[in-house]
C-alpha positions in Angstrom: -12.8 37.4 96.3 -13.8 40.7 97.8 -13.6 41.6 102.0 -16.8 42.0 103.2 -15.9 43.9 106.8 -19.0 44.9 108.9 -16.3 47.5 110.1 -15.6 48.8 106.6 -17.6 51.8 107.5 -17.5 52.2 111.4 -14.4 53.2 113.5 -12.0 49.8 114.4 -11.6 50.1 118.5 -13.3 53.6 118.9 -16.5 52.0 118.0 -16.3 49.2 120.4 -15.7 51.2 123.3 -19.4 53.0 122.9 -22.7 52.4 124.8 -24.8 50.1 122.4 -27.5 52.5 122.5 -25.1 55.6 121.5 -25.5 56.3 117.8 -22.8 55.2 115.3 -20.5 58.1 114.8 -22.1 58.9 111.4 -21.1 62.6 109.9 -24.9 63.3 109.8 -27.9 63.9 111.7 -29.0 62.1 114.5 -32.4 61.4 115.8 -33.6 62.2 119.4 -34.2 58.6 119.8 -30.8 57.0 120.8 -32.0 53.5 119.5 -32.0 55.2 116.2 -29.5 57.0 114.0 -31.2 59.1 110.9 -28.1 60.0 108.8 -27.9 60.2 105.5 -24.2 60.7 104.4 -22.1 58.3 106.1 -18.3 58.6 106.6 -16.3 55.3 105.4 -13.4 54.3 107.2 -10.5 53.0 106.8 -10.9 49.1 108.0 -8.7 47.0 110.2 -8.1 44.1 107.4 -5.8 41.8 110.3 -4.6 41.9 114.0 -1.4 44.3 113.1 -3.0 46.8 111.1 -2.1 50.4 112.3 -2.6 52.6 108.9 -3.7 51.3 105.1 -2.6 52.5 102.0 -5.4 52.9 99.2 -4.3 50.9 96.3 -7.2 52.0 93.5 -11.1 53.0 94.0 -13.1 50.1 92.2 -15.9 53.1 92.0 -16.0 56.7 91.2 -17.3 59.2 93.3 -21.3 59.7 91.9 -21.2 56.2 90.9 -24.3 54.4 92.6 -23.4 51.8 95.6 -25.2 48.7 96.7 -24.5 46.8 99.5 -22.0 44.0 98.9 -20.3 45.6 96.4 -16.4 46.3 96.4 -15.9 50.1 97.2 -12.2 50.1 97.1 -8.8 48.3 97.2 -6.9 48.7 100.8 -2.8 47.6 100.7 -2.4 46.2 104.5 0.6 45.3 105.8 0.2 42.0 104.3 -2.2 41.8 101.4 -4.5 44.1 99.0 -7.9 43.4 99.7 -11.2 44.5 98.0 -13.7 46.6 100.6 -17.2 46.2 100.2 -20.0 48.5 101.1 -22.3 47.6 104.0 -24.7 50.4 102.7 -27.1 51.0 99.4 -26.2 54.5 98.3 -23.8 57.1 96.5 -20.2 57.3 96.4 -20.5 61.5 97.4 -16.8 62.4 98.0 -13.4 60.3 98.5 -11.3 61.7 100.6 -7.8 60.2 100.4 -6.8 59.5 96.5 -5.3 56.2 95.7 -1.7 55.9 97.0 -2.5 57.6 100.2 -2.3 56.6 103.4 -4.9 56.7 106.1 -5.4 55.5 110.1 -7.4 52.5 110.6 -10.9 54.1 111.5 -10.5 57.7 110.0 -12.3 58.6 107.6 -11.6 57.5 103.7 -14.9 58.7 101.5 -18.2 60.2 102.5 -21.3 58.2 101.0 -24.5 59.6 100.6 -28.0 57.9 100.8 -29.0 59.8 97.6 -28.2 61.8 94.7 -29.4 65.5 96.5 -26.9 64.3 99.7 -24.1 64.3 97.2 -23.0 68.1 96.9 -24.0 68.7 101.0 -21.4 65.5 101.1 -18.9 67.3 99.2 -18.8 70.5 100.8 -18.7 68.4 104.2 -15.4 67.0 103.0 -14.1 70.1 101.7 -14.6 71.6 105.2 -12.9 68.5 107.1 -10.3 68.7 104.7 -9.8 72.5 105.3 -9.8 72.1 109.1 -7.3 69.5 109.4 -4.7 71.4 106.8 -2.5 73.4 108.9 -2.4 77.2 107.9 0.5 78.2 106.2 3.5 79.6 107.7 4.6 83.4 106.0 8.1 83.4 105.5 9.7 86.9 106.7 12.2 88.0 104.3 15.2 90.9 105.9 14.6 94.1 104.4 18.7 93.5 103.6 18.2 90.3 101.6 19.4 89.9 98.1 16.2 88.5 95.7 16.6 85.0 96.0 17.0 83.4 92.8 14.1 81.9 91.1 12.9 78.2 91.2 14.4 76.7 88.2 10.9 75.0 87.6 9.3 79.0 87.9 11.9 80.2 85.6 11.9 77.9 83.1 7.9 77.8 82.7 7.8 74.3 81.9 4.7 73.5 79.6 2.0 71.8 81.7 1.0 68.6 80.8 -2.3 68.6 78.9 -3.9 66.0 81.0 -7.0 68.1 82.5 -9.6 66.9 80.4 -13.3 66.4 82.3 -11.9 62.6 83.4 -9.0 64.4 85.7 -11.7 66.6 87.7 -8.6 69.6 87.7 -5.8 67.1 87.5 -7.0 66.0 91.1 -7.7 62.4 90.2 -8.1 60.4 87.0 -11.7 58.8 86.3 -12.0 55.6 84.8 -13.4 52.3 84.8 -12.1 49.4 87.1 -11.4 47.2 84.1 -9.2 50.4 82.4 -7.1 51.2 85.6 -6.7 47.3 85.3 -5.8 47.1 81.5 -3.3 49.9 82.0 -1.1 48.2 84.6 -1.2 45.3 82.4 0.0 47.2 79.3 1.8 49.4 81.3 0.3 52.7 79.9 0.2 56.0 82.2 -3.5 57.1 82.9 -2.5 60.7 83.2 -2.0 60.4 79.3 -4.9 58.5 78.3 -7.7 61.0 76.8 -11.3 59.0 77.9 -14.2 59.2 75.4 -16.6 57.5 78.2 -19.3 59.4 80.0 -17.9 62.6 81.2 -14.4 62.3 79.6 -14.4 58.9 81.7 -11.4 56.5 80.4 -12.5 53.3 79.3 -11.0 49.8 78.3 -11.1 51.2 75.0 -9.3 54.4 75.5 -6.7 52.4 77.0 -6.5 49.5 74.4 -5.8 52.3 71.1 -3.3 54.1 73.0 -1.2 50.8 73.9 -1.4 50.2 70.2 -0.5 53.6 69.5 2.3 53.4 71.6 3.6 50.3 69.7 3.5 51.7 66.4 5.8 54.9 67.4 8.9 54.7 66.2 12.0 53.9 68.9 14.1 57.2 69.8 17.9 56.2 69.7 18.9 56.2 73.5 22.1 55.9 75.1 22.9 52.3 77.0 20.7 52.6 80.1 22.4 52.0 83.4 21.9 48.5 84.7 20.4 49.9 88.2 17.9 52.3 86.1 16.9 49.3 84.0 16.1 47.8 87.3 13.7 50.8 88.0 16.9 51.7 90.8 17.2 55.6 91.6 20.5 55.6 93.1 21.2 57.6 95.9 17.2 58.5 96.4 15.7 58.0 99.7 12.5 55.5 99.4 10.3 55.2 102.3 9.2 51.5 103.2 6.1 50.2 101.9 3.3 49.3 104.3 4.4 45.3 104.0 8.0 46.8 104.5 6.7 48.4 107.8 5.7 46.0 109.2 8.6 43.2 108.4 10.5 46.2 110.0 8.5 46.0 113.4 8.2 42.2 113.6 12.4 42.1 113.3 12.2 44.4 116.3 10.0 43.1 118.5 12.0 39.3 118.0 15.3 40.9 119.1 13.5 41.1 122.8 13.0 37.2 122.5 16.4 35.1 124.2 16.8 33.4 121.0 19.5 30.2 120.3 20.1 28.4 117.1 20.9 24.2 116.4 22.6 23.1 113.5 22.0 19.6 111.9 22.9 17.7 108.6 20.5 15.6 106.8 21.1 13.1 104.2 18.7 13.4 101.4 19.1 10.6 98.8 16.1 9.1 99.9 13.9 12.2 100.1 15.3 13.1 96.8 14.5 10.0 94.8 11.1 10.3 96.1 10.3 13.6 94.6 12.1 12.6 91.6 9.3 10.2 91.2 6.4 12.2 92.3 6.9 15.5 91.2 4.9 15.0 87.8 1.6 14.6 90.0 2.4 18.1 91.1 4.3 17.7 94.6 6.9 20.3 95.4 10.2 20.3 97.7 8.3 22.9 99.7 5.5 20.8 100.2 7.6 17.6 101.5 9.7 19.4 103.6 7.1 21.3 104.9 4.7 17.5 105.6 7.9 16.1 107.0 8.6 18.9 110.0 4.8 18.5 110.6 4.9 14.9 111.1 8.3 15.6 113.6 6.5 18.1 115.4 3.2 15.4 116.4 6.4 13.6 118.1 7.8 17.1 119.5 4.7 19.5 120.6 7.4 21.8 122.6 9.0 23.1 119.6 5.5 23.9 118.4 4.6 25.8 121.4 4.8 29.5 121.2 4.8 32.6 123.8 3.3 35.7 123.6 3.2 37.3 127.1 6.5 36.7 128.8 4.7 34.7 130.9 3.3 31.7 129.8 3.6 29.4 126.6 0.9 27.6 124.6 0.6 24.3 123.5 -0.9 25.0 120.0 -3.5 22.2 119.2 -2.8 22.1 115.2 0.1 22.4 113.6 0.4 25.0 111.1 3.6 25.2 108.8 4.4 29.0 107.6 6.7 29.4 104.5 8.6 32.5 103.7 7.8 33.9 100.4 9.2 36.6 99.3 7.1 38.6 97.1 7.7 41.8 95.2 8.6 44.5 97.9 8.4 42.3 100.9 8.3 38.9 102.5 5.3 37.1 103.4 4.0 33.2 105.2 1.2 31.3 103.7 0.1 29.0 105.8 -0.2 25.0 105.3 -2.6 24.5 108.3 -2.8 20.9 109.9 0.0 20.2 107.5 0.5 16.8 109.6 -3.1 15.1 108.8 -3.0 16.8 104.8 -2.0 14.3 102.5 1.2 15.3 99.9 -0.5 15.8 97.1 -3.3 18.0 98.3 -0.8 20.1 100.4 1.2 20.6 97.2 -2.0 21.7 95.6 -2.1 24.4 98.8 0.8 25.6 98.6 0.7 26.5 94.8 -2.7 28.2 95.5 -1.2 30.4 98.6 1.5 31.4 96.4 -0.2 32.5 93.6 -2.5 34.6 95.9 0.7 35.8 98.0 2.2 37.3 94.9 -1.1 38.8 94.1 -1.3 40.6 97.4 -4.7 38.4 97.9 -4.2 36.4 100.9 -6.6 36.2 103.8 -5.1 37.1 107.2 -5.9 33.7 108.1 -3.8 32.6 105.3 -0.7 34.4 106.4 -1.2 35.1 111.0 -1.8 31.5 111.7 1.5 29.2 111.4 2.9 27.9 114.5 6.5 26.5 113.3 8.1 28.7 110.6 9.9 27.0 107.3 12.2 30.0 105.3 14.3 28.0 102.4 17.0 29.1 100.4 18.2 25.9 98.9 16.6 26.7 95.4 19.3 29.5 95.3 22.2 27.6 95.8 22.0 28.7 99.2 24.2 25.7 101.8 23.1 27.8 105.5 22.1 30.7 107.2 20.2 31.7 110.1 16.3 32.6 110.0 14.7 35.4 112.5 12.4 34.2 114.8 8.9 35.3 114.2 7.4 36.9 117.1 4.7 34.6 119.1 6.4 31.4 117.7 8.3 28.9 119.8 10.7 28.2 116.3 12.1 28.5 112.7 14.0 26.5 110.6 16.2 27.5 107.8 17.1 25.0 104.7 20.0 24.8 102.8 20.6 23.6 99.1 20.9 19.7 99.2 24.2 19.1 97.6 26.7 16.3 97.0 29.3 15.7 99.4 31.9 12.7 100.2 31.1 11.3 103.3 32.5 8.4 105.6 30.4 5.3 106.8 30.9 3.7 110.4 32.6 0.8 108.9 34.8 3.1 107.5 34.1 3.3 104.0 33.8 6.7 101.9 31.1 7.6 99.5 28.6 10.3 98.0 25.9 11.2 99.7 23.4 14.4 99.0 23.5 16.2 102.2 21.4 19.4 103.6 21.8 21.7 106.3 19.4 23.0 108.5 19.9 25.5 111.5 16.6 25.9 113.6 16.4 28.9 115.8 14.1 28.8 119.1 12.6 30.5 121.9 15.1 30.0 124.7 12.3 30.6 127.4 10.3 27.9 126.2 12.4 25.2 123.9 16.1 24.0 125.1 18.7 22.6 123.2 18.1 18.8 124.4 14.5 19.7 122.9 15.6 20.8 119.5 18.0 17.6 119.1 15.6 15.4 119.8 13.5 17.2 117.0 16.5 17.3 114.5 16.9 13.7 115.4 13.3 12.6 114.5 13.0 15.0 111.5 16.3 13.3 110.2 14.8 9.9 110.1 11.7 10.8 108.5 13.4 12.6 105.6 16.1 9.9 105.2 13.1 7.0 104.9 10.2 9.2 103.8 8.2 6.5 103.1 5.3 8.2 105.5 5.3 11.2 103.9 3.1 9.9 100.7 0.6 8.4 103.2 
């Protein structure tokens, strides 16, 4: 489903901090009236798509600059540090000039694309972005040679005068961007064809599904050169010993791990017997319940008993009491790692949570979750067991009170009271918790409690 932000098209915090009466900052003309703001090309901005948002990175423009705009209608794709989102308009008009190309990055509030109230706006538009663009380029630096140097040796690139490729056909306005329909940037990720080599018979050298479509199937019919054996780490699409700068999800994992080593953390192991747990999803797993989805209803119901270890601090100063219990699962997703959210997993019966959870999945590997989907958990789940995985320790998400990590369930002899040995399936799990607001005598209790609901989970189906 497409964003619609109201701030899609005004600056984030900048704009809040204005008189009401002070004209949007609009890059045209204003009235004399300050109740009133004539403009008619209006800079977009980059919008703040959730609470942590510092920069986004333009994934693809649904629309081409001249294409006609009406309000509601998605604009662009924005990569935040969580999710791609579609941007709608907020304005009828013309898409006159974009100013960052897909794949770069921009500020939340600066300005992305100029759009222009009508067709004649369009080229005062575009020489108003050419001018922006101009003044924010730094001039370039002249290199002073000695009069004593030796002629450096030419650029092997210069020297060799590679052929250019022949991709500057009206669709590539100069090579600067390639034009073509939503559905034909779509169909080319799916077939995995390159744009840049794509020759578009549409309007204007436009590319078009079609365009796309007969050169995938040109591409199929070519004969396979011979090749050497590739390199398992090129297979892998691995450049060794390149330098790759982190994406924006990878940012901002990279800031949340540093701003939980400033919380006093300390972890609690505890072992869990699982036969009973086990046989139960045995049984109901061909209604669609998953592991993730039991574990995740059992820690709610431990936490109704346990509302410290569902507490979280923000300040330094103070803890809250959250009033619903929302269980976060680490996903991790192509280039990243992500929570979906199971809100009010405690009152959500098994079977419609399972249903959830494959829903925020999908849409977490799409890049489609909604910030409420992934900024509200207030107890943290992160399991490994699928991978064979017995422990580890989890970091603690910043603003959370706790996080629990689950090892495999796996088979192991074990001694009764009265003395006698047997098989039982056995988990581990190690919670790690705000020291300034949960203690250790907390945490046992809740590893006590959560140990009896998985070993008669008879509750959990109710």
């Amino acid at each position: 489903m497409a964003h619609l932000l109201h701030t899609s098209f005004i600056p984030g915090s900048r704009t809040l901090a204005r008189n009401p009466t002070t004209p949007v900052l609009i890059s045209g003309r204003r009235s004399s009236s300050r109740s009133q703001v004539q403009a008619k090309i209006r800079e977009i901005f980059m919008p703040a798509l959730s609470s942590t948002m510092t920069e986004g990175k333009i994934v693809s423009w649904v629309k081409s600059e001249g294409d006609k705009l009406s309000k509601g209608e998605s604009v662009v794709v924005v990569e935040s540090d969580k999710a791609d989102m579609d941007v709608e308009t907020f304005y009828d008009g013309y898409l006159a000039s974009i100013m960052v190309e897909e794949g770069g990055v921009a500020p939340v509030g600066s300005a992305i694309a100029l759009l222009a109230e009508t067709q004649d706006e369009i080229a005062e538009a575009k020489a108003k972005a050419k001018a922006t663009s101009s003044s924010s380029s730094p001039p370039p630096q002249e290199t002073k040679i000695p009069e004593n140097a030796a002629p450096a040796a030419a650029p092997k690139a210069a020297a060799a005068a590679a052929p250019v490729v022949a991709s500057t056909h009206p669709a590539s306005e100069g090579g600067k961007r390639i034009v073509a329909s939503p559905y034909a940037k779509k169909l080319a990720k799916e077939l995995k064809v390159e744009l840049g080599a794509v020759v578009g018979t549409g309007p204007m050298g436009r590319i078009v599904a079609k365009d796309v479509e007969a050169f995938a199937a040109a591409q199929a019919q070519a004969p396979a050169a011979a090749s050497p054996p590739v390199p398992a780490a090129a297979a892998s699409g691995i450049e060794l010993g390149t330098v790759v700068p982190f994406t924006t999800m990878q940012g901002a994992v990279s800031r949340n791990m540093i701003e939980s080593l400033s919380v006093p953390t300390f972890r609690v192991g505890y072992t869990i017997t699982t036969n009973a747990l086990d046989a139960l999803y045995k049984k109901i797993k061909s209604k669609g319940v998953t592991m993730t989805a039991l574990l995740a209803k059992a820690t709610a119901l431990a936490l109704v008993q346990h509302p410290v270890v569902n507490s979280g601090c923000r300040d330094g100063k103070s803890f809250t009491y959250n009033s619903s219990i929302n269980i976060a699962v680490a996903v991790a997703i192509d280039g990243g790692l992500i929570t979906p959210v199971l809100q009010d997993a405690d009152k959500v019966d098994i079977y419609t949570l399972s249903r959830k959870w494959k829903e925020l999945v999908d849409k977490a590997r799409a890049k489609q979750l909604q910030p409420h989907e992934y900024n509200t958990g207030t107890f943290t789940l992160s399991n490994l067991g699928m991978f064979g995985v017995d422990r580890f320790d989890a970091i603690l998400p910043p603003g959370t009170g706790a996080i629990m990590a689950v090892g495999a369930s796996q088979p192991n002899v074990v001694a009764s009271k009265d003395g006698r040995i047997g098989m039982k399936n056995q988990m581990q799990v190690n919670v790690t918790a705000d020291h300034r607001v949960i203690y250790g005598a907390d945490l046992a209790s809740f590893l006590q409690t959560l140990a009896k609901i998985i070993e008669d989970p008879k509750d959990l189906t109710f």
